[in-house]
Every structure is written in C-alpha cells, then in structure tokens.
N, C-alpha and C positions, 0 to 999 in steps of 0.2 A: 287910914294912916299907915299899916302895914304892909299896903299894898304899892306907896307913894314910894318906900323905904326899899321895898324889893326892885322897884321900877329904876330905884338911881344906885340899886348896887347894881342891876345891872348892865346901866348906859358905865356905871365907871370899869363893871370890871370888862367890857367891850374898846373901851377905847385905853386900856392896858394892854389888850392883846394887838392892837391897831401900831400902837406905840414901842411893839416888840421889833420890829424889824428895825433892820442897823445897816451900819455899814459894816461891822463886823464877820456879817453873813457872807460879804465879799472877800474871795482869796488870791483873786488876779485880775489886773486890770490889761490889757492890751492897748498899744493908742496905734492907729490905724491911718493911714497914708493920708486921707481928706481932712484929720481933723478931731475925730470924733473917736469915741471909746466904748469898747466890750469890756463888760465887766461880770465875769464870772463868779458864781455864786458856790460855795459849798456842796450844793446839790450837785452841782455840774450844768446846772442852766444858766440861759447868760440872757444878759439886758444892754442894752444900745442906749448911749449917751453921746448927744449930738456934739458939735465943736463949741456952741451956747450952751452945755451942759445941764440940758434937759433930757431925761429920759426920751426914747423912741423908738416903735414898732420898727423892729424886724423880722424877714420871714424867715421863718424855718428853715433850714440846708443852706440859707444864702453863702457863699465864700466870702468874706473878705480879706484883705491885705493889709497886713501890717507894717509900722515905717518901716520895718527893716528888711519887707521884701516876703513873709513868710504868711500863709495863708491861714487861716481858719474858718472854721462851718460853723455854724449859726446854731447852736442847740438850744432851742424854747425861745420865748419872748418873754422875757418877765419885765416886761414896759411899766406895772403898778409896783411891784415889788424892786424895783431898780428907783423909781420913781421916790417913792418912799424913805428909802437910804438916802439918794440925795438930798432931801428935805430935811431929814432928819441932822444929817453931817453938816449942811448949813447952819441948823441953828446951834448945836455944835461947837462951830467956828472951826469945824476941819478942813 
C-alpha cells in the first residue's frame, strides 16, 4: 500500500513540474515576413511558431527577417518548451 502511495505522489508531483512551463517564461515575441513567429524566452533562447501556430524546429544561427525588415539569429530551438506554452495558453484561452 505504501509503495502504491509513493508511486502516485510521484506520477503527480512529475506532471506538476511538466505543467510548470507557461507562457509567461516568454518576453518577446517577433512576427516574421512569412507568417510565422520567434518567441523568445527569458533565458534568451528562442522557439519558432509556424503561421498555423504550432510550435517548429529551427536551426541554430539560422537569420531571419522580420515584417519590418530587421534581421535576427536563431539562438537554440526550444520546439518542446515553445510547444508547451502554446498548449498551455490555449487552454487558457489566451
């Protein structure tokens, strides 16, 4: 029995820490010539969301272009951690 107890403290206290990511961890968003959007993170790493507004892998150093003409580099891919916040801010209703 106390083993059943330890088992589901800690599936719960796992998908507490799953359920920790936000949109709040985001501090800037970019929207980008084609569509789609970099959204920088606190750390300073950033995540790619398509113009369907799925998270998406981008590479490393890639440049791109912002509507207004101005460039940025691509630092990290955080595709699950961008991915996440999304889900999250949907159910939300942000």
């Amino acid at each position: 029995m106390k083993s059943k107890l330890a088992v589901a403290t800690l599936i719960g206290a796992l998908s507490f820490t799953a359920a920790a990511v936000d949109q709040s961890n985001i501090v800037k968003t970019y929207e980008l010539k084609d569509g789609s959007k970099i959204h920088v993170f606190k750390d300073g790493k950033m995540g790619m969301e398509n113009k369907f507004g799925k998270a998406v892998s981008m590479r490393e150093g890639q440049v791109m272009e912002t509507k207004d003409g101005s460039k940025i580099l691509m630092k990290g891919n955080e595709v699950f951690r961008l991915d996440d916040a999304l889900i999250k801010g949907h159910r939300e209703g942000s």
